[in-house]
C-alpha positions in Angstrom: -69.6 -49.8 109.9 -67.2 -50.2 106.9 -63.6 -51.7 107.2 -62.0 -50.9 110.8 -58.1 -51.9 111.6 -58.4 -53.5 114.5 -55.0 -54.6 117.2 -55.1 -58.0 118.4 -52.8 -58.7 121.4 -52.7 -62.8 121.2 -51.0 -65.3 123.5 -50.0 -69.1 121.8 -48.4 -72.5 123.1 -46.6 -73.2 119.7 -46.1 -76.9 120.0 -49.0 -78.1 118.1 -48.5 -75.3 115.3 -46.0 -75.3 112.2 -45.4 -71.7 113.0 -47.4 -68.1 112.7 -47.0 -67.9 108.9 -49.7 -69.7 106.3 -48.5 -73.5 105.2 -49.6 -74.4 101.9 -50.3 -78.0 103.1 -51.9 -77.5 106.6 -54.4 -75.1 108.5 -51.7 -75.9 111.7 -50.9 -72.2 111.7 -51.3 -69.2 114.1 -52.1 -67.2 111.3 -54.2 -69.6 109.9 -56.8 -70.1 113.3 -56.7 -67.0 114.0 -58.2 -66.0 110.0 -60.9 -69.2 109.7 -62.3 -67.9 113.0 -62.5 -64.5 111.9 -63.9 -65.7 108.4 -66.7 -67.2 110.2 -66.9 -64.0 112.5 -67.6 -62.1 109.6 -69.6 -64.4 107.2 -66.3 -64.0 104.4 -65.3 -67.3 101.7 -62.2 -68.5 100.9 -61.7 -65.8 98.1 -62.3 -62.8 100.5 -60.8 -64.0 103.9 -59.6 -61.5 105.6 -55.8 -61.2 106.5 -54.6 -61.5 110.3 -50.5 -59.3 109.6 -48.4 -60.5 112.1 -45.4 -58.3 114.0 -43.6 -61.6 113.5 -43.5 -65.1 112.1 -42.2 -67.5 115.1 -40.8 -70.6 114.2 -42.8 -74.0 114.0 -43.2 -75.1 117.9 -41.9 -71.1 118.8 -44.4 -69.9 121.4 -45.8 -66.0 122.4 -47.1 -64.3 125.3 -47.5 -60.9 123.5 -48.1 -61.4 119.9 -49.4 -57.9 118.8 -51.3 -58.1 115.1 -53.6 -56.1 113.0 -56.6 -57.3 110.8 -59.5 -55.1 109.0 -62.3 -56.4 109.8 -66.2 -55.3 108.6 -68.3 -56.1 111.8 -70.8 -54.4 113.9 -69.2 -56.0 116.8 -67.2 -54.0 119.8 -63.8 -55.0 120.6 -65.2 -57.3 123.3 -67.7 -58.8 121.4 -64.6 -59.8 119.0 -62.4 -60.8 121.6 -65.2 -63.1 123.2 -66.2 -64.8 120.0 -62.3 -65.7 118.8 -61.8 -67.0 122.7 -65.0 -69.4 121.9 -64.1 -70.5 118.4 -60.3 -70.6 118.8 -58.2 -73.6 120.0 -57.0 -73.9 123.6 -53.9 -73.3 123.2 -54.3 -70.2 121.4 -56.0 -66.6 123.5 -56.7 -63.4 122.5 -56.3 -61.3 125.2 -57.1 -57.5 123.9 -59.0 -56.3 120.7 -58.5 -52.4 120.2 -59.0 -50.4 117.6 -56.4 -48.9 116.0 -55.7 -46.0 113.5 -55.9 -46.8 110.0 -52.1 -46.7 109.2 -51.4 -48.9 112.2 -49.4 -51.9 110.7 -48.3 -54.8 113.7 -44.9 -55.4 111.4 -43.7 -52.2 109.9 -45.0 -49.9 113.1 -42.9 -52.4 115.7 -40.0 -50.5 117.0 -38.6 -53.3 119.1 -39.2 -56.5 120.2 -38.5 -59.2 123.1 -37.8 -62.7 123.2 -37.1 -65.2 126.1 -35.0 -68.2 125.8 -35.4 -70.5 128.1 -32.6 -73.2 129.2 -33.0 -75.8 132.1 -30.3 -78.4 133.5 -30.4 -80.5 136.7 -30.6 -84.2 137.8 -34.6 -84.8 137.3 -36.6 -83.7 134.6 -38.6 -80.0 134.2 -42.1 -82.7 133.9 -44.4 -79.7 133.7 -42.3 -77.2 132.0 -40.9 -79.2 128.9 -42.6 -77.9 126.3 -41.0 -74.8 127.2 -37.4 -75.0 127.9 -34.4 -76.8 126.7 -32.9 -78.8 128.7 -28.8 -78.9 128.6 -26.7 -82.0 129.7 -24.7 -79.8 132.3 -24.2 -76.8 133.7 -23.0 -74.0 131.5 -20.8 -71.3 132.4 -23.8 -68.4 132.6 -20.5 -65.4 133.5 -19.0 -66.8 130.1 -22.5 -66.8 128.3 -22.7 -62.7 130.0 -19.3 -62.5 128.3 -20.5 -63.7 125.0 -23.7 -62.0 125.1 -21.6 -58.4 125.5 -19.8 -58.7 122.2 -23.6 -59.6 120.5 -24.4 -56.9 121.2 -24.8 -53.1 119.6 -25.5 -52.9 115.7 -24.3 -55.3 113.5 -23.8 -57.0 110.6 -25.8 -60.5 111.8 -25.7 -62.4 108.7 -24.0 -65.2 110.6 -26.7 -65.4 112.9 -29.2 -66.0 110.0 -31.3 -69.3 109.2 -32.0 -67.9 105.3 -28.7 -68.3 103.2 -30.7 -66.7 100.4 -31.9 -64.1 102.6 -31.7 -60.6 99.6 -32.8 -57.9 102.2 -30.3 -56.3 104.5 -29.1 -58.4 108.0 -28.4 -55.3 109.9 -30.1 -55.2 113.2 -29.7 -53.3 116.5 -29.6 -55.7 119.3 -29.9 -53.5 122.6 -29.8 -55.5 125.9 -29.2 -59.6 125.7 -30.0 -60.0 129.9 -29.2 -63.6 131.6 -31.0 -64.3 134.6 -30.6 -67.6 136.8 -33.2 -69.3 139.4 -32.5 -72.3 140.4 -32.5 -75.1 137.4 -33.6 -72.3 135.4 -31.3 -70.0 132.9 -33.5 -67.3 131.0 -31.9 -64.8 128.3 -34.0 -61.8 127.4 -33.4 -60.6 124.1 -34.5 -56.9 123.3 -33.7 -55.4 119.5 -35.7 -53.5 116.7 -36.0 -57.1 114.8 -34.6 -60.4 114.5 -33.4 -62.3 111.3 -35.2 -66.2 110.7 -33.8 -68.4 113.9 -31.3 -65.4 114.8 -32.5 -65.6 118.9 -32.0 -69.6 118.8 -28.5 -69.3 116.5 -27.1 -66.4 119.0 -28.9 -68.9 122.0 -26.8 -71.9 120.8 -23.8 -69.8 120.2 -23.8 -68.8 124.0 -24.5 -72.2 124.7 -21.4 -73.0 122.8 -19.6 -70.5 125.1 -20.8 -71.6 128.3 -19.6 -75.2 127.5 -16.2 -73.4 126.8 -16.2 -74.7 123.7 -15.4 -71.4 121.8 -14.1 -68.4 123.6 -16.5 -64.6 124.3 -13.8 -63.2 122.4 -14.5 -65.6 119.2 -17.8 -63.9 119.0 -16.7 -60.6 116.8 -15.1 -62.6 114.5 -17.8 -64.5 113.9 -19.7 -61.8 113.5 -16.9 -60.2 111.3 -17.1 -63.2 108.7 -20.9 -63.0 108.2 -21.0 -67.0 107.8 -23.3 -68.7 109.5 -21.5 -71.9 109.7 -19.4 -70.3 111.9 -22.0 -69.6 114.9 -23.4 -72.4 117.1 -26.3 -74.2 116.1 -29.8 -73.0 116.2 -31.4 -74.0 119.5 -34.5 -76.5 119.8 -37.9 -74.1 119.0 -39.5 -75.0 122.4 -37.2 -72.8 124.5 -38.3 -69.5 122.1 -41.2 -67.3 123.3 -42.0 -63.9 121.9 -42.7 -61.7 124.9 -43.6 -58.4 123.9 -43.5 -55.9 120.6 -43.2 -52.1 121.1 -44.8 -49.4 119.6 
């Protein structure tokens, strides 16, 4: 068959995992599981192993519902076949849930026009038992119409330097961010946001920025300036990872 590029569509709880991106000193990766099962797939060594390209690199303990990524892979296997094998050989906690194949320039990273996170945030008098792996639970209520406040002047394109977990980062930190939404049910506070990229931790810094907000301990207007000085010791700090999942990339 030669080399096909194939589009992986791949769901992940990321507690257990230091992240998508290879570790030198552990094969606890996204990235990593999903490569040793398609070396074994595809009968390759350590020297050859193919290369699973990611439309992003979540965070250690960051998890997905909609992780789209590419791989070339040499196999005489349909896209079902592929799809069934990696749901056998892969951890629980990790699922493929479509194999496609894709044209040969399609590239999960460079082809993603925008993408979605969620950020979840819970407060109340118990405890979310079932759900705390994946939200971040606050010691009171926030102010959600200051946090919609906050979020308006995120917005747009910008300068989000600030926002950014590199300090060394060399590449530009301009970035559209489109829609940041704020929904409430319940215990539950959930802020969807859409842009054509993120910088390293920038959802979780501009998370615990509203945060700040909604505890009235900085003001929405504060927000531009912050933005304005391009320091990140100026935004809130970067939220927990287990509140962060990727929900969709678009094409």
């Amino acid at each position: 068959m030669g080399n096909l590029n194939y589009k992986l569509t791949v769901s992940y709880d990321g507690t257990r995992y230091y992240g998508w991106e290879h570790q030198p000193n552990t094969d606890m990766t996204i990235q990593g599981k999903l490569e040793n099962v398609l070396n074994r797939m595809t009968g390759k060594s350590q020297d050859e192993s193919v290369t699973v390209i990611g439309a992003g690199r979540t965070d250690a303990g960051v998890h997905a519902r909609a992780m789209t990524c590419n791989v070339l892979l040499d196999t005489d296997m349909n896209p079902e076949e592929i799809q069934e094998y990696m749901n056998k050989y892969l951890p629980e906690d990790i699922s493929v849930n479509e194999v496609r194949i894709a044209a040969d320039r399609f590239h999960s990273r460079f082809k993603a026009k925008g993408k979605t996170y969620r950020y979840t945030l819970w407060y109340g008098n118990g405890k979310p038992v079932f759900d705390r792996k994946y939200v971040t639970v606050l010691d009171r209520r926030p102010d959600v119409e200051l946090m919609r406040k906050a979020a308006e002047h995120m917005t747009g394109m910008h300068d989000y330097k600030a926002f950014c977990g590199n300090p060394r980062m060399k590449k530009s930190t301009i970035r559209v961010v489109d829609t940041i939404n704020i929904e409430t049910s319940g215990s539950y506070i959930r802020i969807y946001f859409h842009g054509n990229g993120f910088l390293q931790n920038m959802v979780r810094i501009m998370t615990g920025t509203l945060i700040k907000a909604g505890f009235g301990e900085i003001s929405p207007d504060d927000i531009e300036g912050i933005i304005e000085s391009g320091d990140r010791k100026n935004a809130g700090p970067t939220a927990p990872p287990e509140g962060l999942c990727m929900m969709k990339v678009d094409y």
